[in-house]
FIVEX-38030 format. One record per residue: residue in three letters; x, y, z of N, C-alpha, C in turn. Coordinates in pm, whole numbers, plus 50000, padded with zeros to 5 digits. Layout:
BEGIN
ALAXYZXYZXYZ...
***
This chain:
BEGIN
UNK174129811076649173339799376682171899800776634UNK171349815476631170169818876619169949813376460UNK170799818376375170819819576219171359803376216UNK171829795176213172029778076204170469772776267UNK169929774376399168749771476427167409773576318UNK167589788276281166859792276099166599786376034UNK167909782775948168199776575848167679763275902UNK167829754475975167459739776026165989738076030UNK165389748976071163659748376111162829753175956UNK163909759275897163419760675748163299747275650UNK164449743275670165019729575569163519718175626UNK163809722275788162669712475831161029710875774UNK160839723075774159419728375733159139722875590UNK159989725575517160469722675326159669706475344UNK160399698775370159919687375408158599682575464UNK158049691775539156589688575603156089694375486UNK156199706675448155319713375370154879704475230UNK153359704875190152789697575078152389711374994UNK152709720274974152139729774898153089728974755UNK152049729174647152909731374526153619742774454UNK154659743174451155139751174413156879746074313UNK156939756074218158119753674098159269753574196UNK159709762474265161139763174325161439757374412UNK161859741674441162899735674502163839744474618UNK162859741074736164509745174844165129729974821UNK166829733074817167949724874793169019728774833UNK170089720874893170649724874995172249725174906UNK173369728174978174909726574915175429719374830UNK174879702974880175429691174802174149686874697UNK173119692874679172029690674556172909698474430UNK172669716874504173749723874397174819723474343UNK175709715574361176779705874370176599694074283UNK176049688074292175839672674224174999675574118UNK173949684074138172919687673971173379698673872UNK174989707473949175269717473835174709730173831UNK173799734273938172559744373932173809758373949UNK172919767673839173519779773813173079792473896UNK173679796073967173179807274016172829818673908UNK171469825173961171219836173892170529846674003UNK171119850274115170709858874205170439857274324UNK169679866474404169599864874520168539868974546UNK167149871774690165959867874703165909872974870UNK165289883474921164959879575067163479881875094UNK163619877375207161779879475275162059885475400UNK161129891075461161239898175612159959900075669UNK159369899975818158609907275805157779899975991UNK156929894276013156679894176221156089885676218UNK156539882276297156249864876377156249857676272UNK156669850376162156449843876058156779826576137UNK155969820576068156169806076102157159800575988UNK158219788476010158959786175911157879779475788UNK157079774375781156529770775668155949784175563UNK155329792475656155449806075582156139813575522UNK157589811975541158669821175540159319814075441UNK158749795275409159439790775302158719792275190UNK157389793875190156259795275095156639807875037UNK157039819675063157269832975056158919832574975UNK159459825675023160669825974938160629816074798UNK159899806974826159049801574706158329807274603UNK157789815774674156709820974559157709833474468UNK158399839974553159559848474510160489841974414UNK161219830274448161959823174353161109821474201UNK160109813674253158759814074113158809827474011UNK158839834474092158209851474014159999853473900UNK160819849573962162409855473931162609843173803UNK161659835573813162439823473735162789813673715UNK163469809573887164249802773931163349788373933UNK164469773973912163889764673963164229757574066UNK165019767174149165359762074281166349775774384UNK165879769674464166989783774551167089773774723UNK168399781374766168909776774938169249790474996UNK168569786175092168889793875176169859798775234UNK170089810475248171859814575313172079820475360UNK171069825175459170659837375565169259837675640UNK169239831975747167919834375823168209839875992UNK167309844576029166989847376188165629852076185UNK165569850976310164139852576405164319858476506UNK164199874476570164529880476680163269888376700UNK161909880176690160609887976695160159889776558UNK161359893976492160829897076370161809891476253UNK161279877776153161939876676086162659872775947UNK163919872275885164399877375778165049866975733UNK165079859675615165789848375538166139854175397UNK167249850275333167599853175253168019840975166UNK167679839475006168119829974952168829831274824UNK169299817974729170229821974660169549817174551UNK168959816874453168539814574332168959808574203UNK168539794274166169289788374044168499782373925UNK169019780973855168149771773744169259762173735
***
């Protein structure tokens, strides 16, 4: 429940967030309908992170790898916490 709650407050944040950045969070049916190729995988970790932080951080990571988009496919928050994403062009 913890890791579905994650992922939801992440997707949420994506949406509030105005910061510019190349990599697209995009969800199942984007990757799906636009063809996007996976080329890896991506995590972040680290205390008390707010979800807009934790998406900026997997952003800026996707940026560095390449990528012009990545989803998320692994998050929690237990004090301290860890998201993992999937990386595409």
């Amino acid at each position: 429940m913890k890791t579905k709650f994650a992922i939801a407050a992440l997707s949420l944040a994506s949406v509030l967030s105005f910061g510019a950045s190349a990599a697209n969070l995009v969800t199942d049916q984007q990757v799906a309908s636009e063809n996007l190729q996976s080329v890896g995988t991506i995590s972040v970790s680290g205390i008390d992170g707010a979800p807009t932080t934790i998406r900026e951080q997997l952003s800026q990571k996707a940026d560095q790898q390449g990528a012009t988009a990545y989803r998320v496919i692994e998050a929690y928050n237990n004090g301290n916490y860890h998201a993992t994403a999937e990386l595409y062009k």
